[in-house]
C-alpha positions in Angstrom: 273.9 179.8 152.4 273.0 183.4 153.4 269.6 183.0 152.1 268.4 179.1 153.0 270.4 179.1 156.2 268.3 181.7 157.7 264.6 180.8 158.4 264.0 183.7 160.8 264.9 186.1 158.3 261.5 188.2 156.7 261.2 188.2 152.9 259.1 191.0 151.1 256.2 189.9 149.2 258.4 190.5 146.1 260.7 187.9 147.4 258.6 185.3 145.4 259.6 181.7 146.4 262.1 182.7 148.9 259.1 183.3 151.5 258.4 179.2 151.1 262.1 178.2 151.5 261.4 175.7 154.4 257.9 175.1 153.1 257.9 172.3 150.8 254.0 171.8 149.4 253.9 175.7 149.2 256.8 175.5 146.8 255.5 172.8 145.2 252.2 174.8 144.8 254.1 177.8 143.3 255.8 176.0 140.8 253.0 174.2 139.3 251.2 177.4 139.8 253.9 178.7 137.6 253.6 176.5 135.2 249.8 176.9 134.7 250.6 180.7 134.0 252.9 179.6 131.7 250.4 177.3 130.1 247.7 179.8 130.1 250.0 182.0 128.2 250.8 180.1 125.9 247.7 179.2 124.9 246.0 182.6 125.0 248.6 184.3 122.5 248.0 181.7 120.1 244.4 182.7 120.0 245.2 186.1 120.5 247.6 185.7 117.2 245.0 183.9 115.2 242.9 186.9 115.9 245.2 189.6 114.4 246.8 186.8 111.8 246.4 187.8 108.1 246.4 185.1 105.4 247.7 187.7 102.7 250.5 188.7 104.5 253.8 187.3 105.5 253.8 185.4 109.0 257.7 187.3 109.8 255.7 190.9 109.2 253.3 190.7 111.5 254.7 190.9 114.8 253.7 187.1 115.1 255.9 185.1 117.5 254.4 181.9 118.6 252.6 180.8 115.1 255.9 180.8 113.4 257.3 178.0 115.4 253.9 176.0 114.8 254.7 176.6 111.1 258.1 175.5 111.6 257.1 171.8 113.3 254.6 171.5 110.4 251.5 172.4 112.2 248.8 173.6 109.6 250.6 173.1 106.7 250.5 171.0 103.4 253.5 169.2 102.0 254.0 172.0 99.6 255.1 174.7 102.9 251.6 176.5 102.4 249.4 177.1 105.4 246.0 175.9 104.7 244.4 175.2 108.2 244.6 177.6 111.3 241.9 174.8 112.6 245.4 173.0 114.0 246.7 176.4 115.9 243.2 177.2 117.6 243.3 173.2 118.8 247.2 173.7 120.0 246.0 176.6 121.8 242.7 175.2 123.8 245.0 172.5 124.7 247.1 174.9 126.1 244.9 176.4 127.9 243.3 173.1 128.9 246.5 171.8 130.4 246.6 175.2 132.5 243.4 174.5 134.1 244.9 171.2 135.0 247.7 172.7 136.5 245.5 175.6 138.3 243.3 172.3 140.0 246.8 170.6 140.8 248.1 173.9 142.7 244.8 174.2 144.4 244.9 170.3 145.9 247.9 170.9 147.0 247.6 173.8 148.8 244.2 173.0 150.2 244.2 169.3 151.0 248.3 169.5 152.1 250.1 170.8 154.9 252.6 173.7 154.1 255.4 171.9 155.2 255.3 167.8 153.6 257.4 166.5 156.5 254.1 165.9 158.4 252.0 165.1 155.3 250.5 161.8 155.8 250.7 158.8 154.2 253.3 158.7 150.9 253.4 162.5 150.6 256.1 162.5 153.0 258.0 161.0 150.7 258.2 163.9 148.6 259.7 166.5 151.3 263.0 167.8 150.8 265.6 170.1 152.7 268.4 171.9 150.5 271.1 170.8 152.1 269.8 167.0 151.5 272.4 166.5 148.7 270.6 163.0 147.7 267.1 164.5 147.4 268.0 167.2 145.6 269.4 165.1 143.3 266.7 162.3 143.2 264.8 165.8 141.9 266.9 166.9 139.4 267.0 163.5 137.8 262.7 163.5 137.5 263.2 167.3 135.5 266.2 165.7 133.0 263.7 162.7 132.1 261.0 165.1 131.6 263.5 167.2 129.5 264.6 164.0 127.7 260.8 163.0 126.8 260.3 166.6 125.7 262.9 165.9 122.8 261.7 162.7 122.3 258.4 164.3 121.4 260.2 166.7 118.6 261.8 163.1 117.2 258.8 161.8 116.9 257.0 164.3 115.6 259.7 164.9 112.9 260.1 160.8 112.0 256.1 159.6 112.6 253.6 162.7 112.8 254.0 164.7 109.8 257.7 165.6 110.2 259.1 169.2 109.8 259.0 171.7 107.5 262.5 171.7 105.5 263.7 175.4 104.8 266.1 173.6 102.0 263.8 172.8 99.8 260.7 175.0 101.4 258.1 171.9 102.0 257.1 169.4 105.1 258.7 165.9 105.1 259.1 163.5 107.3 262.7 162.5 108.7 263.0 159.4 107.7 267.2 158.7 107.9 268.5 160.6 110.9 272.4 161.2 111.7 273.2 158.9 114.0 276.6 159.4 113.7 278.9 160.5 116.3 281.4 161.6 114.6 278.8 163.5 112.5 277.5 165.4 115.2 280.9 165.6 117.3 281.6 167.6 114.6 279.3 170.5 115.1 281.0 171.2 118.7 282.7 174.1 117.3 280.2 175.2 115.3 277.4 174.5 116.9 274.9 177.2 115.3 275.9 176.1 111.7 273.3 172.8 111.1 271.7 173.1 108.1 269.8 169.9 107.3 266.7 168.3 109.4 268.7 164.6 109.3 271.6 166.6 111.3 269.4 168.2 113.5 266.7 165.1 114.3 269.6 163.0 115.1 271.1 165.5 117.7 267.9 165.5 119.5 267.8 161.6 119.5 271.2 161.9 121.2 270.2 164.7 123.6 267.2 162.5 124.6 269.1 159.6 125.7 271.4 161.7 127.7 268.9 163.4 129.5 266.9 160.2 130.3 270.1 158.6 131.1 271.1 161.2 133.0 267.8 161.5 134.8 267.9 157.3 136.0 271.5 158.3 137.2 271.1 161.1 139.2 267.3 159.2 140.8 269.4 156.4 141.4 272.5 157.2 142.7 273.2 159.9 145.3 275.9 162.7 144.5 279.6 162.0 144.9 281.5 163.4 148.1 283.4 165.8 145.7 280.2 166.7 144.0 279.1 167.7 147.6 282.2 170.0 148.3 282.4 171.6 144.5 278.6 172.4 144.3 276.7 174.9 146.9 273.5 172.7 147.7 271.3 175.3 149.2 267.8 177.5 147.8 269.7 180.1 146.4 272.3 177.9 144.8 270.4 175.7 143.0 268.4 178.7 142.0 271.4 180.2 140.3 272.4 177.2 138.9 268.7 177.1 136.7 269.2 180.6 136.2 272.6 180.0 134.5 271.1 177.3 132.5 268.2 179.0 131.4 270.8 182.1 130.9 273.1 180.1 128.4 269.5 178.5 126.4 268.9 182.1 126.1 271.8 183.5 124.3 271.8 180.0 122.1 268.5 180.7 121.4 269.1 183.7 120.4 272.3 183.3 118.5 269.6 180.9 116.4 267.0 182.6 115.6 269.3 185.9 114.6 271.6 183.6 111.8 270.2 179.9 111.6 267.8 179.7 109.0 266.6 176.5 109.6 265.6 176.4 112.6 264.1 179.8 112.3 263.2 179.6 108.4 263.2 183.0 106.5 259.7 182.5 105.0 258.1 182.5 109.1 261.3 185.0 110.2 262.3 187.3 107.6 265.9 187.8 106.5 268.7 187.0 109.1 270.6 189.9 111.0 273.7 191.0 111.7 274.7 191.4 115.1 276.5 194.2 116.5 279.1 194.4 119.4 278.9 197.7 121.6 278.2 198.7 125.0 274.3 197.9 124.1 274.7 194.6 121.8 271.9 194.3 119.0 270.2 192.1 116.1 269.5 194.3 113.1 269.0 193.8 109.5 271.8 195.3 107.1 268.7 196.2 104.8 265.3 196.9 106.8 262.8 194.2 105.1 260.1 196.8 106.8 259.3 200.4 106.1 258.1 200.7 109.7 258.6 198.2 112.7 260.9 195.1 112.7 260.4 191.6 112.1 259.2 189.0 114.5 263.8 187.2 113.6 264.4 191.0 114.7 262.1 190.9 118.2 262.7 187.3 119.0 266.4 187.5 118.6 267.6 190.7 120.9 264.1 190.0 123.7 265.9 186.5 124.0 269.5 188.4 124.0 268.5 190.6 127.0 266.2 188.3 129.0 269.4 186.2 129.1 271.6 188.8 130.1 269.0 189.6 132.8 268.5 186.1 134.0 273.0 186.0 134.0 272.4 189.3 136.7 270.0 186.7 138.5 272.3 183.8 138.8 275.0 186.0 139.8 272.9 187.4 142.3 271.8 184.4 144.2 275.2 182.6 143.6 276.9 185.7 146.0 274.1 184.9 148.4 274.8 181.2 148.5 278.3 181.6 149.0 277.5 184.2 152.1 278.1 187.1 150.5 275.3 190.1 151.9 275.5 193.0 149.7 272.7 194.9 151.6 275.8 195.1 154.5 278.2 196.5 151.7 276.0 199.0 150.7 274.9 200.2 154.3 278.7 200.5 155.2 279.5 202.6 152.0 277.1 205.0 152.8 278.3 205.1 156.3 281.8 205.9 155.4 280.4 208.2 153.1 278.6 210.3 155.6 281.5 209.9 157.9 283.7 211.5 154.7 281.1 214.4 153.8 279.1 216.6 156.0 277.1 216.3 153.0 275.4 213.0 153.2 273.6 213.4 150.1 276.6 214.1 147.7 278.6 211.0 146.9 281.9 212.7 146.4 282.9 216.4 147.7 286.4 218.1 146.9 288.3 219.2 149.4 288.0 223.1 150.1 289.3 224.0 153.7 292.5 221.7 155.3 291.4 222.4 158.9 288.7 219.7 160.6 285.6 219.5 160.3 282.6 218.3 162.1 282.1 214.2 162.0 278.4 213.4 161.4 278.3 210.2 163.3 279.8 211.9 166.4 277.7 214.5 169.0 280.3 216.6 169.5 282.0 218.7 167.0 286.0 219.1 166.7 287.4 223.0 167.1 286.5 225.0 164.1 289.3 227.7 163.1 289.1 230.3 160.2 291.1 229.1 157.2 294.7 230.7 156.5 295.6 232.0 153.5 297.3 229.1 150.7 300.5 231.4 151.1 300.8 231.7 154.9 300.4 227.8 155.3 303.4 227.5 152.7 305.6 230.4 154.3 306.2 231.5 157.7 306.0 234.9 157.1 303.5 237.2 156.9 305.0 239.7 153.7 302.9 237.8 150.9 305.4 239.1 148.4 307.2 237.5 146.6 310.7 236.7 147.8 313.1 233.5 148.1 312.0 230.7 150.7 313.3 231.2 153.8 312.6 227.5 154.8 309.5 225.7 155.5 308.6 225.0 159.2 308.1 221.5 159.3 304.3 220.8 160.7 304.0 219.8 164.3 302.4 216.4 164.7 300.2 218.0 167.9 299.5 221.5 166.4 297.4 221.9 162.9 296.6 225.7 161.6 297.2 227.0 165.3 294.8 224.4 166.6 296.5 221.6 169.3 294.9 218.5 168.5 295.5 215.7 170.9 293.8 212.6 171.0 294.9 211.5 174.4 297.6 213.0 176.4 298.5 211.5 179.9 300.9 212.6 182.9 303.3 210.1 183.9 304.6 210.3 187.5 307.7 208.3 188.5 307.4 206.2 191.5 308.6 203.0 192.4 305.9 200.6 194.1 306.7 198.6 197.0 305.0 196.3 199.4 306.9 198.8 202.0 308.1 202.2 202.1 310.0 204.3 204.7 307.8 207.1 205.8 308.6 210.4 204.1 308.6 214.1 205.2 305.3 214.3 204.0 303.4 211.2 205.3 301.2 213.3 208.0 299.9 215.5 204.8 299.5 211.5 202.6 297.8 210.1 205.5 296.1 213.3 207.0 297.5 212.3 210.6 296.8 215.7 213.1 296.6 219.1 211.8 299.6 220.5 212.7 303.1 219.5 213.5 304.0 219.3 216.9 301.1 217.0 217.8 302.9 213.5 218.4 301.6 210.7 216.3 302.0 208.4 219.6 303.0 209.4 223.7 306.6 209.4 225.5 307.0 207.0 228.5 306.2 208.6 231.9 308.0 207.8 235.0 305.9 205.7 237.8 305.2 207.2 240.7 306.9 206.1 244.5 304.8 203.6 245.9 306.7 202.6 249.0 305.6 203.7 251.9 309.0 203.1 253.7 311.8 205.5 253.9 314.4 202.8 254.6 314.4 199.4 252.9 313.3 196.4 254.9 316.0 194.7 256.2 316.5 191.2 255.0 315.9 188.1 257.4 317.8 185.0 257.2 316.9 182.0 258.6 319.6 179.2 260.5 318.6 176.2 261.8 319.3 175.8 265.7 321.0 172.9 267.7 319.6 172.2 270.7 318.7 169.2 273.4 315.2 169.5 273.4 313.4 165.9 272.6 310.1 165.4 270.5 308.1 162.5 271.1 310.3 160.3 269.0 313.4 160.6 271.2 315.1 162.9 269.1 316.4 165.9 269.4 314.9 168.8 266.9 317.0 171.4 265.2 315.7 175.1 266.7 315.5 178.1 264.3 317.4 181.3 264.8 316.0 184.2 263.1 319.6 186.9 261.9 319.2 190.1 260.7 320.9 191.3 258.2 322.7 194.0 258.1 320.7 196.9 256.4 322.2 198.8 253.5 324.3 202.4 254.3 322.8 204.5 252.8 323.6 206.3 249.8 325.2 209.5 249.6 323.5 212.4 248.2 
């Protein structure tokens, strides 16, 4: 993921949770922080409502959101629909705001007494650290918030089968639920039209069936780890399970207020007023056909288009946060439009600029500027002459590609020479000027042999002297006679005739 997968990268203070991405207890602390706001809330518009609340008046007239719903479960009411003790909301409401102080302390243990990151908590905190891409702690999560889901609607069967039940719009009094639908077919039923339920058995026993699949659900996903395919269809990442909540919380929204615009018994018309019609344009709205108030709307009227368009907004969220998990940066997209842009206008700050002159212009990103040249008249660039009057066409010169309104434009232009290259050449007539050898041309590159000079001393050769062994009688010591050596000239060479 863009987001997750990028722990150097510096989030703005608005960034929220995105600055604790790879800091489990602080994230931790936010949410339950969170929830405390919530809580706190909660609890203070109830008393804030019971302060403005007037007993003569209808509940749907006076801009009253929260103590219409306490009305609906049965809270301070008798069995007869009427509201005869606003003790019950003020107790709701401290509780409320109890439970935010609880929170607020939780927050502040944890961020006091824990380390930012739980992966060097001590002890069993450990336990509780998580990375997004751990597919199998993720979902030992999800399956904790789907049992706390599931005992959430567990609470509303209870409260509607063994603590003063609900109040009945039918027949405009508080009963207890005593035979719910249990029936699947029943309830398989309302899967195409899902906003139609009309009586409290029908609507007790879908929440009996919605609590078992959520607790169900919830062991499942703690107990076993997510399937291989699971892995590959599903971005597991911050910013896609982010928009994955978001889209959940997006689709509660529009069913909620798809409710509380036509359903009249989960939003009863004696706390809501009249149902609405909704209508389908560019700006999509709840309004009532004929206004129940001279001035202002009625709390059906608020509730059902603030639920419509914090929906739609949450949508935009999900969508957001999904591109990011799947790597998509639209900062980068929008920095490279407005590049091309300013390369395309020499007016940055205009978005779009017709076309007036066809001769270039100047390119902002560049630090030189191309040749500038006075524009021709429209006529001249469609006829080659210069008599503007009218008369037939004496043919259009076809453009050059290298010439544009007089102006050569050449992006690169380079001079070929033709020689073949070898590993030798034979010297050419100009190899003194390649290789700069002397100055001028009758100096040799190299010198001519010279002749020696006479070195003999003698005017007439030396005549040449054989040697002939002699016979003669005289004796050496041995007795024997040794051959005597006769010295014979030869005869010397005539000499040559000049």
């Amino acid at each position: 993921m863009y987001a997750s997968q990028q722990p150097q990268e510096q989030y703005s203070w608005w960034a929220g949770n995105a600055r604790f991405i790879n800091l489990s207890n602080t994230f931790i602390v936010a949410h339950v922080a969170q929830a405390a706001l919530i809580m706190l809330w909660a609890g203070a518009f109830t008393l804030f409502e019971l302060a403005v609340y007037a007993p003569d008046e209808p509940l749907y007239t006076q801009g009253l959101i929260l103590l219409p719903h306490l009305a609906t479960q049965g809270w301070g009411l008798d069995a007869g629909g009427a509201i005869v003790s606003t003790y019950t909301w003020f107790a709701i409401g401290m509780i409320h705001i109890v439970a935010a102080g609880v929170l607020t302390a939780g927050a502040y243990f944890h961020r006091s007494r824990l380390p930012a990151n739980l992966a060097i908590a001590p002890g069993r905190a450990a336990a509780f650290d998580f990375q997004w891409q751990d597919a199998p702690k993720l979902g030992f999560i999800l399956g904790h918030h789907l049992v706390f889901l599931g005992l959430g609607a567990l609470l509303l069967v209870v409260k509607a089968q063994f603590f003063g039940g609900l109040y009945d719009a039918n027949v405009d009094e508080v009963r207890l639920v005593t035979a719910p639908t249990l029936d699947p077919a029943t309830l398989w039923d309302y899967r195409t039209h899902l906003f139609d339920v009309n009586n409290l058995e029908d609507l007790v026993g879908g929440h009996i069936y919605v609590t078992g699949l959520l607790i169900a659900g919830g062991a499942w996903h703690i107990l076993v780890p997510p399937f291989k395919w699971v892995e590959r269809v599903f971005i597991f990442s911050g910013d896609g399970i982010l928009s994955y909540s978001l889209f959940g919380i997006a689709i509660a929204g529009f069913a909620a207020s798809y409710y509380c615009g036509f359903n009249t018994l989960a939003y009863p018309e004696a706390f809501y007023g009249p149902t609405l019609e909704l209508k389908s344009a560019f700006l999509p709205r709840y309004f009532e056909l004929s206004p129940t108030m001279a001035e202002g709307y009625t709390n059906r009227t608020w509730l059902a288009n603030s639920h419509f368009y914090l929906a739609f907004f949450f949508l935009q969220g999900g969508l957001w946060h999904f591109q990011r998990a799947m790597g998509f940066n639209i900062s980068s997209l929008f920095a490279s439009w407005q590049l091309n842009r300013e390369s395309a206008s020499d007016n940055p700050l205009l978005a779009y600029q017709p076309v007036r002159a066809l001769q270039p212009q100047p390119a902002v990103a560049m630090q030189y500027g191309l040749p500038q040249t006075e524009p021709q008249p429209m006529l001249k660039r469609e006829q080659p002459f210069a008599d503007y009057d009218y008369q037939p066409s004496q043919g259009i010169e076809q453009p050059s590609l290298t010439a544009i309104n007089g102006v050569e434009k050449t992006l690169y232009q380079t001079t070929y020479q033709l020689q073949k290259d070898t590993v030798y050449q034979s010297a050419r007539a100009d190899a003194k000027t390649m290789f700069g050898y002397g100055r001028n041309g009758s100096q040799r590159l190299y010198e001519l042999p010279q002749p020696l000079p006479k070195t003999s001393v003698y005017d007439q050769p030396i005549e040449t002297v054989f040697y002939e062994p002699k016979q003669n009688h005289a004796h050496d010591g041995s007795g024997q006679s040794a051959p005597a050596v006769t010295a014979v000239a030869a005869p010397a060479a005539a000499p040559e005739e000049t």
